[in-house]
N, C-alpha and C positions, 0 to 999 in steps of 0.2 A: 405683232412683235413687241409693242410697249406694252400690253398684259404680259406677254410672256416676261418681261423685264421686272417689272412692277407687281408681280403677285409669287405668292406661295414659297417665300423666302425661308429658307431654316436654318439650322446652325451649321448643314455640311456646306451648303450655298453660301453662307457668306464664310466660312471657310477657306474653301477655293478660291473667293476671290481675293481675297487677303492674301492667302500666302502666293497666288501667282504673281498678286502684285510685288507683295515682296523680293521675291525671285527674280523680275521683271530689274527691279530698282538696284538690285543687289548685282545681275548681269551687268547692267550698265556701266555703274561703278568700277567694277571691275574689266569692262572691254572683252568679256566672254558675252557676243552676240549670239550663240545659237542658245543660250540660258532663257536669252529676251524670248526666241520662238519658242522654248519649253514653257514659260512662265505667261507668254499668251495662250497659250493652249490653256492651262489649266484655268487664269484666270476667265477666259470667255465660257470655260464649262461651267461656272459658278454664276454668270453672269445672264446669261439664254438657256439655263436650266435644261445642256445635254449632259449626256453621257450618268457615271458615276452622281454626278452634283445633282442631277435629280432624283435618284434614288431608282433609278431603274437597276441598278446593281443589285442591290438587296434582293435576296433569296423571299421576303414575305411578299416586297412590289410584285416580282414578276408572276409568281404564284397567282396573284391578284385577277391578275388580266388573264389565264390561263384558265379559265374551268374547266375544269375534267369532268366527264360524267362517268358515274360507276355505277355501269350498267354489267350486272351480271349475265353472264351465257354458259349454257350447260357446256361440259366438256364429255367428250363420246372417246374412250378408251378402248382401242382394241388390243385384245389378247393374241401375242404372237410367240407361237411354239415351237420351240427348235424340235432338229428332227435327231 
């Protein structure tokens, strides 16, 4: 868990945490408590690097982990004749 804390920080990761803290502190202030549970959320994704905040969202990540193989197979067409 402290690797996962402590490594491979970038600009959406600290991002998220930023602004969920913000959110967080802004909730407060103003006595809108389910702000706090929104602005936890986001800032822990920022923080334990899930969700979005690691980049598992991005269409090139996921591509990444997925290798397709392109394995070509004949295709066999039959000829069907009305009567």
């Amino acid at each position: 868990m402290k690797t996962r804390i402590l490594t491979n920080w970038n600009f959406t990761r600290a991002l998220y945490v930023l602004m969920g803290t913000l959110v967080i502190i802004q909730s407060v202030v103003n006595k809108q408590w389910f702000g706090v549970a929104f602005g936890c959320y986001f800032a822990s994704m920022g923080l334990f690097a899930f969700g979005c905040a690691s980049g598992s969202c991005v269409s090139n990540a996921s591509a990444k982990h997925h290798k397709v193989d392109n394995i070509e197979e004949e295709v066999v067409f039959e000829e069907l004749k009305s009567k």
